[in-house]
N, CA, C and O atoms as CSV, one atom per row, in Angstrom:
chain,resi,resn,atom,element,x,y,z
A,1,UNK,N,N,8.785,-11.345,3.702
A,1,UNK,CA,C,9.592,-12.498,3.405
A,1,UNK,C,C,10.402,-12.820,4.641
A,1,UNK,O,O,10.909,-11.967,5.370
A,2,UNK,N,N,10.473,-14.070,4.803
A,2,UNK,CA,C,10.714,-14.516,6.145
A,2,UNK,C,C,11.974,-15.599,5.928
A,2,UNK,O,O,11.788,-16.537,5.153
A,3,UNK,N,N,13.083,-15.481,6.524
A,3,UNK,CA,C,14.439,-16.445,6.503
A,3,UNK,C,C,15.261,-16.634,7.707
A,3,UNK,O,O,16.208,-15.913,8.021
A,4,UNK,N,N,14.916,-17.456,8.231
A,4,UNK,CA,C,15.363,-17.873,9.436
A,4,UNK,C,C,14.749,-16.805,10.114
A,4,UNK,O,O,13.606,-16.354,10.044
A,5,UNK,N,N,16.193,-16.338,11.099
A,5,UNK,CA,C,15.024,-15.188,11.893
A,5,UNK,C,C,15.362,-14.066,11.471
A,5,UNK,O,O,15.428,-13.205,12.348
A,6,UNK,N,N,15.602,-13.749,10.444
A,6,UNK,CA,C,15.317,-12.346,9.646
A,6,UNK,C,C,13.743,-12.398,8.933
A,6,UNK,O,O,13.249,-13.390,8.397
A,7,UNK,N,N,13.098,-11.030,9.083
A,7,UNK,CA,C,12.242,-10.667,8.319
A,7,UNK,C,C,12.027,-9.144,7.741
A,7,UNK,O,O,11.894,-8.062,8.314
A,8,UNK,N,N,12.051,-9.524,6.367
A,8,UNK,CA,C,11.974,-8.338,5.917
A,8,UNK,C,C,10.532,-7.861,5.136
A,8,UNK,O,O,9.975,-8.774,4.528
A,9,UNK,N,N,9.974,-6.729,5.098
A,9,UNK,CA,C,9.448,-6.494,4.881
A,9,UNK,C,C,9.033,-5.406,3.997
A,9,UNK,O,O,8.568,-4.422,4.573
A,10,UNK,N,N,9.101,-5.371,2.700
A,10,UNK,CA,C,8.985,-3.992,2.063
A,10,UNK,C,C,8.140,-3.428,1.592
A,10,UNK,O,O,7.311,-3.896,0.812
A,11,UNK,N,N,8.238,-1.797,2.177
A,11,UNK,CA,C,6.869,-1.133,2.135
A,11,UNK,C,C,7.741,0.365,1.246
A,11,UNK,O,O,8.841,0.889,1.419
A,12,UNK,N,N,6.502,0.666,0.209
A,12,UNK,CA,C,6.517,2.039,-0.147
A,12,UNK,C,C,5.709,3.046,0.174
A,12,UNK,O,O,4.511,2.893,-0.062
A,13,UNK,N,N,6.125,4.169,0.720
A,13,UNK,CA,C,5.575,4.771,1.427
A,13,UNK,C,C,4.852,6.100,1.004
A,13,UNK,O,O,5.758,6.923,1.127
A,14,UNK,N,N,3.917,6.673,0.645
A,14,UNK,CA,C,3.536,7.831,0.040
A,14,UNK,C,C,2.401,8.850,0.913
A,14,UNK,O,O,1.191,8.734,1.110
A,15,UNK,N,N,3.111,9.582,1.203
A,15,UNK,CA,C,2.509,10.473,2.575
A,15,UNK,C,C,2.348,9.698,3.804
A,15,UNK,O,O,3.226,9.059,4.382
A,16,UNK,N,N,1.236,9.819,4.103
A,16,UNK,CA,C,0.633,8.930,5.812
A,16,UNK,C,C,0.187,7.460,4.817
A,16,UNK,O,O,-0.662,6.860,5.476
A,17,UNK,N,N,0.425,6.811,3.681
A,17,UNK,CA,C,-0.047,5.750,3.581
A,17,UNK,C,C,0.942,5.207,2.887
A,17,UNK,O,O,1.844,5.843,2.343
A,18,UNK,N,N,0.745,3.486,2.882
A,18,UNK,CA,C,1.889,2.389,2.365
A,18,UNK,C,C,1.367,2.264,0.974
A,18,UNK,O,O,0.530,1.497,0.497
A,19,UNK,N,N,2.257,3.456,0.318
A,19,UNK,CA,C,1.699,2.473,-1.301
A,19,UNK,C,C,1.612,1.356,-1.834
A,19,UNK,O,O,1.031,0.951,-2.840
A,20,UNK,N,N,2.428,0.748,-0.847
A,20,UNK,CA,C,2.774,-1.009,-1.575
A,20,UNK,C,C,3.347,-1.502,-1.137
A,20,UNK,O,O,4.498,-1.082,-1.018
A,21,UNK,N,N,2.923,-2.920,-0.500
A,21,UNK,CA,C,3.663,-3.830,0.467
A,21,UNK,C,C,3.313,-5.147,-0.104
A,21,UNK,O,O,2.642,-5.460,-1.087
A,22,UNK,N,N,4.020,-5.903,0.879
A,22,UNK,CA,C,3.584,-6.829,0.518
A,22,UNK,C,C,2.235,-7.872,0.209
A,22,UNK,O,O,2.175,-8.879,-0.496
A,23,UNK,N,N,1.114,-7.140,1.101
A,23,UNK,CA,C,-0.533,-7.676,1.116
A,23,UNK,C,C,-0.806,-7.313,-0.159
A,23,UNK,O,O,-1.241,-8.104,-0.996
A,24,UNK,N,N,-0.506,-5.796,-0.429
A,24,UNK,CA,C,-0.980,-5.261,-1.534
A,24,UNK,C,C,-0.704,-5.520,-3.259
A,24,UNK,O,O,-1.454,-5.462,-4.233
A,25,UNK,N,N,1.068,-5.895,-3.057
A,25,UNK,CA,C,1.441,-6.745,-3.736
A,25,UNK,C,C,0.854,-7.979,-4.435
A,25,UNK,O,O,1.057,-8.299,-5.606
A,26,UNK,N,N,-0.122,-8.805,-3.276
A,26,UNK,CA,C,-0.261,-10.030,-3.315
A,26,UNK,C,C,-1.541,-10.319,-4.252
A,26,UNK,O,O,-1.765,-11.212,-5.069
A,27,UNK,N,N,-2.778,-8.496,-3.528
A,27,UNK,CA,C,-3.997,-8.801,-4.176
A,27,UNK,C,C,-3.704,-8.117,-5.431
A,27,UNK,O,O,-4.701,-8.297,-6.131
A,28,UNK,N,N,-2.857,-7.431,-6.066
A,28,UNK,CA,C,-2.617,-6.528,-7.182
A,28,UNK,C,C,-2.208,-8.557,-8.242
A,28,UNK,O,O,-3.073,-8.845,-9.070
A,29,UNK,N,N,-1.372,-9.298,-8.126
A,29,UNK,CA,C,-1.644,-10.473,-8.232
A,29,UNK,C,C,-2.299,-11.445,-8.469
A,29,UNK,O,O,-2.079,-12.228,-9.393
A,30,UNK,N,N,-3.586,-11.549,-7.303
A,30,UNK,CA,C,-4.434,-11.869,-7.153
A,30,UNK,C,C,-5.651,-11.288,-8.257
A,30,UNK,O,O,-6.461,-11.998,-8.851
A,31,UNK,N,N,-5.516,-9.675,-8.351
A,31,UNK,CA,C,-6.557,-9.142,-9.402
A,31,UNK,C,C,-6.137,-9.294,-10.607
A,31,UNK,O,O,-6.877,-8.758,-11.431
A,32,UNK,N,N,-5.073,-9.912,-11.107
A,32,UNK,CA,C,-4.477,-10.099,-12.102
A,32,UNK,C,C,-5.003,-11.340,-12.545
A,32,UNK,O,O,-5.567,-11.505,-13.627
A,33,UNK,N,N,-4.804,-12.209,-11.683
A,33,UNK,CA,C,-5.327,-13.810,-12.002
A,33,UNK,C,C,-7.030,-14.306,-11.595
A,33,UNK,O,O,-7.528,-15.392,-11.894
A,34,UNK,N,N,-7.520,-13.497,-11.055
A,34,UNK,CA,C,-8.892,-13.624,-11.058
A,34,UNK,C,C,-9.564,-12.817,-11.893
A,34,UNK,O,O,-10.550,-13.261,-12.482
A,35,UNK,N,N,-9.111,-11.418,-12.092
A,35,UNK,CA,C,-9.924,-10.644,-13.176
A,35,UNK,C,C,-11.006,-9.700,-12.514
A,35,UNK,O,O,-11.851,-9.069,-13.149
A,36,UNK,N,N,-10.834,-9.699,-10.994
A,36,UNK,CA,C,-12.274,-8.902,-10.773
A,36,UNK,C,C,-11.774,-8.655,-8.828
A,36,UNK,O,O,-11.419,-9.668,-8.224
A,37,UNK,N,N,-11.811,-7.234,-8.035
A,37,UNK,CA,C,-11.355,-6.984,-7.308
A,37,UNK,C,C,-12.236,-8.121,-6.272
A,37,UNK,O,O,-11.657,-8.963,-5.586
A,38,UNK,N,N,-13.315,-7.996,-6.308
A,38,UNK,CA,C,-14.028,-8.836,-5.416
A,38,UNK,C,C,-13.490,-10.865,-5.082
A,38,UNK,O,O,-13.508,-11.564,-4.069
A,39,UNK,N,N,-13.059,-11.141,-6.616
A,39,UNK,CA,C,-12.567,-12.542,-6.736
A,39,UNK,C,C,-11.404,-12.542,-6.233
A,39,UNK,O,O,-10.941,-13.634,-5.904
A,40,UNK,N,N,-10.492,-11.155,-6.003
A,40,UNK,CA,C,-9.174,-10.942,-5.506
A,40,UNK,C,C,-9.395,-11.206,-4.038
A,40,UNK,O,O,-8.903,-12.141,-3.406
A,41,UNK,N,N,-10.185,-10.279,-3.580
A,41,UNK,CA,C,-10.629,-10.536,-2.283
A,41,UNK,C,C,-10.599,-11.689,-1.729
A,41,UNK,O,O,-9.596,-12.052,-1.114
A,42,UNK,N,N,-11.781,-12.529,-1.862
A,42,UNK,CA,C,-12.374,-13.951,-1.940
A,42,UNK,C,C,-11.155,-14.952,-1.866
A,42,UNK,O,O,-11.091,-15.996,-1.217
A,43,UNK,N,N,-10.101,-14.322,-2.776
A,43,UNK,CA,C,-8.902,-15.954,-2.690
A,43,UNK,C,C,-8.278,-15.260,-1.837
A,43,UNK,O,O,-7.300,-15.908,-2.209
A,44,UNK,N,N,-7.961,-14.731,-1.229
A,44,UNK,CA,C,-6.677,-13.450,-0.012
A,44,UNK,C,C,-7.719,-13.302,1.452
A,44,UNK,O,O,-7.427,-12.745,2.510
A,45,UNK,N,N,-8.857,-13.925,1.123
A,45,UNK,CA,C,-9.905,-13.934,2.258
A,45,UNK,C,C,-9.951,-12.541,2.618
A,45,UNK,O,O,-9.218,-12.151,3.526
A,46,UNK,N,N,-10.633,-11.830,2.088
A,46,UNK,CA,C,-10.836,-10.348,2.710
A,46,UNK,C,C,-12.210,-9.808,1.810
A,46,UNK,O,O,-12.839,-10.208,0.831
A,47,UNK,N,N,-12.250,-9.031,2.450
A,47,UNK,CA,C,-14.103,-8.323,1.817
A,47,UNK,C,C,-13.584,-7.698,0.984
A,47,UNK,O,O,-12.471,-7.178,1.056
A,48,UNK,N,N,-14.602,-7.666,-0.236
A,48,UNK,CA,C,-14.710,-6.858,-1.025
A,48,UNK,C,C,-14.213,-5.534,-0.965
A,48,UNK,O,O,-13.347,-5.001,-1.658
A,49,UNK,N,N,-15.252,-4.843,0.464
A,49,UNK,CA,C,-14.459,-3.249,0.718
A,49,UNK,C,C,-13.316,-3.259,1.074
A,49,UNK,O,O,-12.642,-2.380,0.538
A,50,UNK,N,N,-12.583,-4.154,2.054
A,50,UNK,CA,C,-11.314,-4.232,2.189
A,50,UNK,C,C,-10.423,-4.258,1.092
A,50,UNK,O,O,-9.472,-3.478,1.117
A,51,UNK,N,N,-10.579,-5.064,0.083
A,51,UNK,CA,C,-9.856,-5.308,-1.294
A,51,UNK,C,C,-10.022,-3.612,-2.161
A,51,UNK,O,O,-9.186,-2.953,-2.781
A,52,UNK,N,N,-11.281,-3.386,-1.887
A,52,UNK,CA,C,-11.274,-1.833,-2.419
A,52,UNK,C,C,-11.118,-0.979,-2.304
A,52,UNK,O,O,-10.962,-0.175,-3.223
A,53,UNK,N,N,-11.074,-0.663,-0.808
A,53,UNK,CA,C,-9.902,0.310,-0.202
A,53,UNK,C,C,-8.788,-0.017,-0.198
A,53,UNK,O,O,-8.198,0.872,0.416
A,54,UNK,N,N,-8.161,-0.687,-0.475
A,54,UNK,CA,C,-6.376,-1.114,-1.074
A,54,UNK,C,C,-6.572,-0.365,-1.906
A,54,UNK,O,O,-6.442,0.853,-1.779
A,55,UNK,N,N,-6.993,-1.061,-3.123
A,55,UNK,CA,C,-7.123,-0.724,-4.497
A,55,UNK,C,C,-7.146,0.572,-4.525
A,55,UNK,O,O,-6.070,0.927,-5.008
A,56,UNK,N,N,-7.937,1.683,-4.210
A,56,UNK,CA,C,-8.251,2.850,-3.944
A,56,UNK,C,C,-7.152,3.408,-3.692
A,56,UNK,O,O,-6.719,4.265,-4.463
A,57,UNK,N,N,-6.515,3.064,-2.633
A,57,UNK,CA,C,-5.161,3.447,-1.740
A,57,UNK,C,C,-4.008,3.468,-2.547
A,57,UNK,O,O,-3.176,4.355,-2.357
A,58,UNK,N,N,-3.798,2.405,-3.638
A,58,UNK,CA,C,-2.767,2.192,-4.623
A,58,UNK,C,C,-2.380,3.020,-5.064
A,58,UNK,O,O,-1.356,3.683,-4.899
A,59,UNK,N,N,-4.101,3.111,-6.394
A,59,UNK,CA,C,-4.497,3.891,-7.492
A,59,UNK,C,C,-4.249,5.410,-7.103
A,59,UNK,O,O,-3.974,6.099,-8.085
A,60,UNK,N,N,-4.282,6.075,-5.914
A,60,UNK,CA,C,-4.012,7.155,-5.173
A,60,UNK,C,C,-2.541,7.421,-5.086
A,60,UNK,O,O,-2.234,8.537,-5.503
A,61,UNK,N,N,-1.783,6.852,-4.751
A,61,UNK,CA,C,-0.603,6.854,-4.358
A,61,UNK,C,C,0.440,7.060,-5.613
A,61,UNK,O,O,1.329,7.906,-5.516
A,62,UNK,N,N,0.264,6.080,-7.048
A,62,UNK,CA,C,0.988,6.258,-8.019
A,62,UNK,C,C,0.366,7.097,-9.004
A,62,UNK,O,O,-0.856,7.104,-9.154
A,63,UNK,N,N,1.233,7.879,-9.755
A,63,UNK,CA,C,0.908,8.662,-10.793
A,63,UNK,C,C,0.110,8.143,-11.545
A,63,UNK,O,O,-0.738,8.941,-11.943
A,64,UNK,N,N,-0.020,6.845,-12.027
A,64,UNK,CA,C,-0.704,5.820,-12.730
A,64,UNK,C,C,-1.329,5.115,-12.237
A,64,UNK,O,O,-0.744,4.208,-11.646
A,65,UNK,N,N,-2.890,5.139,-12.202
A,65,UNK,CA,C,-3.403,3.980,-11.935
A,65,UNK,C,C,-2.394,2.451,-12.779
A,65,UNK,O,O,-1.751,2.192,-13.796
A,66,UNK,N,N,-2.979,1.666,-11.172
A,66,UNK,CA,C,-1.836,0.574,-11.066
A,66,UNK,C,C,-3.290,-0.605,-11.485
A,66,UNK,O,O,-2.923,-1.636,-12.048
A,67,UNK,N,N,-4.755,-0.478,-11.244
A,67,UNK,CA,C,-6.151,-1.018,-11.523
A,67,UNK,C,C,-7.054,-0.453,-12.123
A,67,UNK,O,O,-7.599,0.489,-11.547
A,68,UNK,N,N,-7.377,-0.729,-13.086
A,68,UNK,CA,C,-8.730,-0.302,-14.047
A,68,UNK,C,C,-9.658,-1.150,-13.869
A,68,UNK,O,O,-9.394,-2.351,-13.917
A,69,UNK,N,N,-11.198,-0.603,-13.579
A,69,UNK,CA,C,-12.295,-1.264,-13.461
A,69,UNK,C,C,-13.189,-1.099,-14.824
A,69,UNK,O,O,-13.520,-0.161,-15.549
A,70,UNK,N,N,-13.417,-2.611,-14.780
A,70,UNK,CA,C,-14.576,-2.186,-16.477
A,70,UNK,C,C,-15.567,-2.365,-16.369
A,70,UNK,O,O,-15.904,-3.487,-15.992
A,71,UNK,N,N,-16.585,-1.342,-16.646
A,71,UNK,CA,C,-17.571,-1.296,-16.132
A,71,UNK,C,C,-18.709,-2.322,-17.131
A,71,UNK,O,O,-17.940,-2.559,-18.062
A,72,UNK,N,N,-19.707,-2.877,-17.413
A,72,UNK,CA,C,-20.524,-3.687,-18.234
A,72,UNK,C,C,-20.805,-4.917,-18.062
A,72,UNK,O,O,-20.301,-5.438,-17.067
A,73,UNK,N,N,-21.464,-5.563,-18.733
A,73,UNK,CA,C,-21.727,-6.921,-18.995
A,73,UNK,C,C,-20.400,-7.788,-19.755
A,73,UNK,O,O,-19.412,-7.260,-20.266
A,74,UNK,N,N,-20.602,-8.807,-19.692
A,74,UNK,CA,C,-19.903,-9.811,-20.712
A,74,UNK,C,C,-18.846,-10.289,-20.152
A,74,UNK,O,O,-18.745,-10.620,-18.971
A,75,UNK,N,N,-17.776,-10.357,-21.233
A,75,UNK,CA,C,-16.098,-10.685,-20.392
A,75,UNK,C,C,-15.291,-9.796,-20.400
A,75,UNK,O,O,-14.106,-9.971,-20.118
A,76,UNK,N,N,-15.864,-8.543,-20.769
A,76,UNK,CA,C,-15.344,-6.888,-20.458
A,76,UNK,C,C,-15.491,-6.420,-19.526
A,76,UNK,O,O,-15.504,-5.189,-19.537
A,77,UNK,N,N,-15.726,-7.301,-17.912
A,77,UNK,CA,C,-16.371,-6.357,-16.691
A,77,UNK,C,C,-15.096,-6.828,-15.608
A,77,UNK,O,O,-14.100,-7.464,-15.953
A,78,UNK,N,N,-15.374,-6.382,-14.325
A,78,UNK,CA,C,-14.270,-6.562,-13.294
A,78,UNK,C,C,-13.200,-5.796,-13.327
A,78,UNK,O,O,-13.390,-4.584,-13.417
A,79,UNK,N,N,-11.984,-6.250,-13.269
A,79,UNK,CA,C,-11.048,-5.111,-13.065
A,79,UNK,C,C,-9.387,-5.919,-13.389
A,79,UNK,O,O,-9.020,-7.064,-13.123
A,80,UNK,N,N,-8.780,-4.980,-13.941
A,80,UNK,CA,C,-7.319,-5.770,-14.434
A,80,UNK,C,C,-5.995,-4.259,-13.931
A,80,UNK,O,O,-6.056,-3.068,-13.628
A,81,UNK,N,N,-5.082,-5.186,-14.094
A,81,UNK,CA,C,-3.861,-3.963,-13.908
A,81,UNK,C,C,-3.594,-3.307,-15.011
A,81,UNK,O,O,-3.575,-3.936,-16.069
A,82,UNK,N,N,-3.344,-1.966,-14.996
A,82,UNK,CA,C,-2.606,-1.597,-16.479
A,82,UNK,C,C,-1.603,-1.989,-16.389
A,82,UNK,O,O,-1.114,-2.810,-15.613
A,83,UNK,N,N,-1.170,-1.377,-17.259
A,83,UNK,CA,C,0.301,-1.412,-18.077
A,83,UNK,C,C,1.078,-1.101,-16.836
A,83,UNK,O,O,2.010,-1.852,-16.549
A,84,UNK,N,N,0.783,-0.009,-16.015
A,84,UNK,CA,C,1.765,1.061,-15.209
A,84,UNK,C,C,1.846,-0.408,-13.980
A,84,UNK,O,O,2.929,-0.728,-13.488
A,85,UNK,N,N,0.510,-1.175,-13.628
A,85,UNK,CA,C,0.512,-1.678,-12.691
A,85,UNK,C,C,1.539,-3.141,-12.426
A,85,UNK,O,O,2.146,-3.615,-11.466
A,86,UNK,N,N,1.288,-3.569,-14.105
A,86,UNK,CA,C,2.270,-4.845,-14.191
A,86,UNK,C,C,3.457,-4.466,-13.925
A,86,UNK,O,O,4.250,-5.230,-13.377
A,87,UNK,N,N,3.909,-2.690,-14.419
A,87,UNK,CA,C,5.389,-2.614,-14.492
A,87,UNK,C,C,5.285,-2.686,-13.090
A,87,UNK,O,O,5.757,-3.739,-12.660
A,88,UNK,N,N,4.698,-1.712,-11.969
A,88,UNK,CA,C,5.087,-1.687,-10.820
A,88,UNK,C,C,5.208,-2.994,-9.769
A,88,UNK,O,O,5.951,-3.111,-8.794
A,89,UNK,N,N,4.145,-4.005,-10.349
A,89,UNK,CA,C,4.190,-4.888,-9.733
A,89,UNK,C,C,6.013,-5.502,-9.526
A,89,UNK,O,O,6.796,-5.360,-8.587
A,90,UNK,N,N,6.168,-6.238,-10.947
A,90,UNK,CA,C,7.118,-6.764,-11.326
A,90,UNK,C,C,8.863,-6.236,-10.881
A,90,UNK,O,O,9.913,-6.866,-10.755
A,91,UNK,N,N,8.439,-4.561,-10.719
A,91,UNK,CA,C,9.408,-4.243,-9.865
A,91,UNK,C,C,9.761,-4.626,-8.888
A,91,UNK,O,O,10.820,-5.225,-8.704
A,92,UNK,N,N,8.408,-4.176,-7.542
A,92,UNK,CA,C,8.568,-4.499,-6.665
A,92,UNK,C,C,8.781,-6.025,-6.232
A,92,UNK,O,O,8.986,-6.151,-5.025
A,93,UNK,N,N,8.771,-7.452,-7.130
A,93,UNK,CA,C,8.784,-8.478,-7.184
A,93,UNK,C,C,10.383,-8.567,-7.285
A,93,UNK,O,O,11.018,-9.454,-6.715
A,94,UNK,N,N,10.980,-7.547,-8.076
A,94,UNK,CA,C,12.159,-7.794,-8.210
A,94,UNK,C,C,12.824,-7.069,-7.108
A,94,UNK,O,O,14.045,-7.173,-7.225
A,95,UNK,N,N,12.569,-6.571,-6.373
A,95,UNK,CA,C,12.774,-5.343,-4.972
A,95,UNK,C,C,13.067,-6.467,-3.857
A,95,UNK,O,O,14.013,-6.400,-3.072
A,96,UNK,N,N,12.239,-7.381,-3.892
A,96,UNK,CA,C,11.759,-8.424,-2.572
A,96,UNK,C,C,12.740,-9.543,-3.511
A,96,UNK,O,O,12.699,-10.665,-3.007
A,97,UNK,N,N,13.178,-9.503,-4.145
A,97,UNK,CA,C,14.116,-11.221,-4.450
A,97,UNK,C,C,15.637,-9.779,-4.306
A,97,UNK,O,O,16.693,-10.181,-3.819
A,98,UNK,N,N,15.591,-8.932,-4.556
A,98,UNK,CA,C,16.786,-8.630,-4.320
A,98,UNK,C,C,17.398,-8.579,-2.799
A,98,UNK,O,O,18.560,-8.815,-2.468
A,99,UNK,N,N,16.199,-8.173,-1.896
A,99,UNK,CA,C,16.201,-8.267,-0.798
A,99,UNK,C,C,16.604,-9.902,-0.326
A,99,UNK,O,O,17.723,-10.173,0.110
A,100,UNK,N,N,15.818,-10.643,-0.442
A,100,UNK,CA,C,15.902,-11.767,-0.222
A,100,UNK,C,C,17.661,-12.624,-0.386
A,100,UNK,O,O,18.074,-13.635,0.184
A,101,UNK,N,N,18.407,-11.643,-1.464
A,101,UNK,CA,C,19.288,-12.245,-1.545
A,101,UNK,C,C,20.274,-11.717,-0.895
A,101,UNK,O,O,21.308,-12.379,-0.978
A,102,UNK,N,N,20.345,-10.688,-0.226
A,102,UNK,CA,C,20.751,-10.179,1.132
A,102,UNK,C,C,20.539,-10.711,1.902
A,102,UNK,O,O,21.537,-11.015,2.556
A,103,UNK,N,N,19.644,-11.061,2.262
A,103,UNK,CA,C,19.312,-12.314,3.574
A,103,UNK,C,C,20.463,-13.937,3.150
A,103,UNK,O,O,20.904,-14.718,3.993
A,104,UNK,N,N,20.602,-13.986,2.171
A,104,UNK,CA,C,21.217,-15.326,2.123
A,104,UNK,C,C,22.937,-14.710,2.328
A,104,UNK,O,O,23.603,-15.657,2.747
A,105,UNK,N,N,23.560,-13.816,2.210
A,105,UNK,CA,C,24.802,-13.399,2.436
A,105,UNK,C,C,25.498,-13.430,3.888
A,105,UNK,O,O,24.852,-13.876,4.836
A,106,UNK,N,N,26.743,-12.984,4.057
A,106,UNK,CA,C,27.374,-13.245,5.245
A,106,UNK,C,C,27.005,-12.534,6.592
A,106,UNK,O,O,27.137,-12.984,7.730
A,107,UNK,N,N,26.510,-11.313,6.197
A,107,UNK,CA,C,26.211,-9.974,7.202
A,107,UNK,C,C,24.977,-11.243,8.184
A,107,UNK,O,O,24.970,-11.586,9.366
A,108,UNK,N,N,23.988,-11.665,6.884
A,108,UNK,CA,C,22.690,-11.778,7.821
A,108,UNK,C,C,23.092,-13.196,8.861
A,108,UNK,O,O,22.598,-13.473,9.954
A,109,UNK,N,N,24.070,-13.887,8.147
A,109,UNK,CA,C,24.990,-15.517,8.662
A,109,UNK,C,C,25.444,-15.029,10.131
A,109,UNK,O,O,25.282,-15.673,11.167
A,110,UNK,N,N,26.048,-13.751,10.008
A,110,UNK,CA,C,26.984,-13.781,11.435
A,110,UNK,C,C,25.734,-12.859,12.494
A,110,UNK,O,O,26.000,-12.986,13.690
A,111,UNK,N,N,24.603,-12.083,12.239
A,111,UNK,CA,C,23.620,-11.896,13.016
A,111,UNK,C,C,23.038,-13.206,13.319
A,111,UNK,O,O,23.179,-13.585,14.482
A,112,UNK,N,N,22.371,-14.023,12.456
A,112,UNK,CA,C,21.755,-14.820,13.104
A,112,UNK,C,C,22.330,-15.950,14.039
A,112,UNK,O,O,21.560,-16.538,14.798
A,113,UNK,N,N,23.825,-16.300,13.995
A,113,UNK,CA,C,24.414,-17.199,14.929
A,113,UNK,C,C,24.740,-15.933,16.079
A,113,UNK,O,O,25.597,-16.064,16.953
A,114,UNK,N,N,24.056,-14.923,15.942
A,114,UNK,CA,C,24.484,-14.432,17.649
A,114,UNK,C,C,23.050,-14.341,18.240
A,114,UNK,O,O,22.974,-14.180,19.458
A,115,UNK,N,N,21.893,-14.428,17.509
A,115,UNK,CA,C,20.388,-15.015,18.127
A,115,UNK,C,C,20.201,-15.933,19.131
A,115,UNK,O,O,20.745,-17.036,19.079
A,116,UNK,N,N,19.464,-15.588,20.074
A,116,UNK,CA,C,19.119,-17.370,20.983
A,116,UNK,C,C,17.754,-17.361,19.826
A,116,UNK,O,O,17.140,-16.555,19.126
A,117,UNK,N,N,17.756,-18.489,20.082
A,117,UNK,CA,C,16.249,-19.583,19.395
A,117,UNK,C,C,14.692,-18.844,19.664
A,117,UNK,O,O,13.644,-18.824,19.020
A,118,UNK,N,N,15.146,-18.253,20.978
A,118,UNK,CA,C,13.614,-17.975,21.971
A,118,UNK,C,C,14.463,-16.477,22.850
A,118,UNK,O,O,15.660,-16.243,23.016
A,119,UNK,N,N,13.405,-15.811,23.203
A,119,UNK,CA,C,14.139,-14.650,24.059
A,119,UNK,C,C,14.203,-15.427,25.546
A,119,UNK,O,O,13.257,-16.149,25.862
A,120,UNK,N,N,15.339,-15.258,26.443
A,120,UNK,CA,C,15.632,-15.459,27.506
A,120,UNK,C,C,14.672,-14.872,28.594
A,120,UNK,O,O,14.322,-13.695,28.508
A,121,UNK,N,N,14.212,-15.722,29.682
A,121,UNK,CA,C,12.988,-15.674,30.641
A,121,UNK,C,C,13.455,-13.925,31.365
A,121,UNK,O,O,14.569,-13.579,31.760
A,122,UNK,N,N,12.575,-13.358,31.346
A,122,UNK,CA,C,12.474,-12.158,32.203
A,122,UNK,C,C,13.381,-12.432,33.196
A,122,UNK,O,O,13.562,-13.622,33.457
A,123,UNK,N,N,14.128,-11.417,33.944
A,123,UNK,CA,C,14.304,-11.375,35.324
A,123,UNK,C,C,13.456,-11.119,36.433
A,123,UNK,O,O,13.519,-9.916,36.687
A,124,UNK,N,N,12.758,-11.663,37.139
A,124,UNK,CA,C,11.718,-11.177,37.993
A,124,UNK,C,C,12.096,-10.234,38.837
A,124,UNK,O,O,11.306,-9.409,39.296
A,125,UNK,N,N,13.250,-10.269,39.094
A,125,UNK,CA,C,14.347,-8.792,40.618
A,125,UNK,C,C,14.419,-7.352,39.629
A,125,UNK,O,O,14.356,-6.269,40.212
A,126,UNK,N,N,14.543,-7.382,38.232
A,126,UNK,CA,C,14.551,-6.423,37.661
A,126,UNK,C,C,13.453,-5.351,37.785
A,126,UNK,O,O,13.525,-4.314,37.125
């Protein structure tokens, strides 16, 4: 999330990997409203394996699978969040607006009026 020239970015972290950021956030979302990891992919522009090694990476990370895949024919196939995944989602949704509203307060007001616009040209003698 991006505000003026603050950016924040929130990541959960579980061993050497990001349980959940914001990309991941987006296709956990995304697999929510398409119904199938591959259609998640497809609207977030990313491959299939890419979308499934997230997914993988998630499902690893929390005690609860956060994606269930159904395996079959019909309108029982593809893949949805559980229960554990909506809660986590919705957290972290509420994690990033809480954040966000730190960015609108005084702390981030008096950093950003001491910003230039652009970083100042190198010194070439340095």
């Amino acid at each position: 999330m991006k505000q003026g020239a603050l950016k924040l970015k929130l990541q959960l972290v579980c061993g050497e990997l990001f349980a959940l950021g914001p990309g991941k956030a987006d296709l956990l979302d995304a697999i929510e409203a398409q119904g199938s990891i591959s259609a998640a992919g497809r609207a977030l522009g990313m491959s299939y394996r890419r979308a499934w090694l997230l997914v993988d990476e998630v499902n690893r990370c929390f005690k609860d699978p956060l994606v269930e895949t159904l395996r079959g024919g019909g309108r029982e196939r593809g893949a949805r969040l559980t229960e554990a995944g909506r809660a986590v989602l919705a957290d972290y949704r509420a994690l990033e607006e809480q954040a966000a509203s730190v960015m609108r307060g005084t702390p981030y007001a008096r950093l950003a009026a001491r910003l230039r616009s652009a970083p100042q040209a190198a010194d070439p003698t340095d």
